[in-house]
C-alpha positions, 0 to 999 in steps of 0.5 A: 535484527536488522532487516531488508525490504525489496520493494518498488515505491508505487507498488501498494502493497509494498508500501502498505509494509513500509507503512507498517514498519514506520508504524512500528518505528523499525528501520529498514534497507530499502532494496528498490525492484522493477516490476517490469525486469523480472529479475532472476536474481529477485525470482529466487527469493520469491518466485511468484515474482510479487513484493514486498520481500522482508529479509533477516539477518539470520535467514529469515525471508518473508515473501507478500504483505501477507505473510509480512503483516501477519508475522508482524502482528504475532511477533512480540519483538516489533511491539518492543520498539523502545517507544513510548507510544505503542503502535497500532495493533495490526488486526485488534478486537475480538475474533469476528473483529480480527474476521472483518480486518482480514476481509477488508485487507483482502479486498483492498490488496485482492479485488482493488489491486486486480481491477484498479492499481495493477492496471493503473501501474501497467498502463500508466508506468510499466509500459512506459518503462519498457527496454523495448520501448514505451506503449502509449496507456490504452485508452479503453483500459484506462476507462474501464479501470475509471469505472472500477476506480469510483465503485471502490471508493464509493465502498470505501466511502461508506466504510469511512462514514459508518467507522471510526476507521475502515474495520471499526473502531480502531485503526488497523492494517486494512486502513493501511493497506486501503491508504497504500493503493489509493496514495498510488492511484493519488500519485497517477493524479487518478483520485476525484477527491471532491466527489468522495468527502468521506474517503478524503476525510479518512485519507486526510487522517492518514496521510497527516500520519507519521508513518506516511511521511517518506511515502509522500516524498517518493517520485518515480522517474517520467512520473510526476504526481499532482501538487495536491499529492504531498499537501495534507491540507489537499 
């Protein structure tokens, strides 16, 4: 079942699936998509214009993490990986445990993306990659994008100090979807990481994952992220 993924390598939310994937150990052809071309060609598999898109060979396309992960999750065919370890179960537990993955996802590929990622991608990248030529980050959105950016890592601090992983007890696509926007923020040099030990400590735990590793070798052009970025003992 050999699949395709359209993506763009800051894009959370497509990085949350790449994530999943190398979880799962499935491979993938990587399809890179710039946001800012609006292609028609990408329009027509999802005309909402949003990644990641997951394509199949026998037709199959799923549009938005999403529907990915929850297909992933129901999908006995990603679990038989041929591993001998199994992967992470993507919403565990009981029914009010699964409640609780689903609100955490939501909030970090909703909320955090609407006041924090999207921002900081269009500020500091998108604009920057314009045909028409590159706009200079607004510093008042920058600011107020900064304000958001300690609100929710205070939140995730908290989650991270008082489980085990951020849903509970066991790891689960929330933790991933958490780690895929704030490595974005982290790769825009955006992340205070002394003033939030306990999000640094959980990040630490992913990041020293498996999964994470082509994630912390992605650059993008005119980009450059901090040492720190690549270093699991930042």
């Amino acid at each position: 079942m050999p699949l395709r993924l359209t993506q763009y390598r800051l894009c959370p939310r497509s990085r949350s699936i790449r994530l999943v994937l190398a979880e799962y150990r499935i491979e993938a052809e990587l399809l890179e998509e710039l946001p800012w071309e609006w292609r028609q060609s990408f329009l027509a598999k999802n005309p909402s214009g949003e990644m990641p898109v997951l394509e199949f060979d026998n037709g199959l396309m799923l549009c938005g993490a999403y529907s990915i992960s929850e297909f992933i999750a129901e999908d006995p065919y990603f679990g038989a990986n041929g591993s001998a370890s199994a992967p992470p179960v993507l919403i565990p537990g009981t029914h009010e445990d699964r409640a609780e993955v689903r609100r955490l996802i939501d909030w970090y590929h909703g909320k955090f993306d609407r006041e924090v990622t999207r921002e900081l991608l269009i500020e500091k990248v998108y604009n920057s990659m314009r045909p028409s030529g590159p706009i200079a980050p607004d510093p008042g959105v920058l600011r107020a994008v900064r304000a958001n950016l300690k609100y929710h890592l205070s939140y995730t601090g908290y989650l991270a100090d008082t489980r085990r992983w951020l849903a509970g007890d066991d790891l689960s696509f929330a933790d991933l979807a958490a780690a895929a926007h704030i490595s974005t923020c982290d790769y825009l040099g955006e992340i205070p990481w002394t003033e939030y030990p306990a999000v640094k400590a959980w990040y630490q735990r992913m990041k020293s994952r498996p999964a994470f590793r082509a994630l912390l070798g992605d650059r993008v052009p005119g980009t450059v992220p901090p040492l720190a970025y690549s270093d699991l003992d930042f």
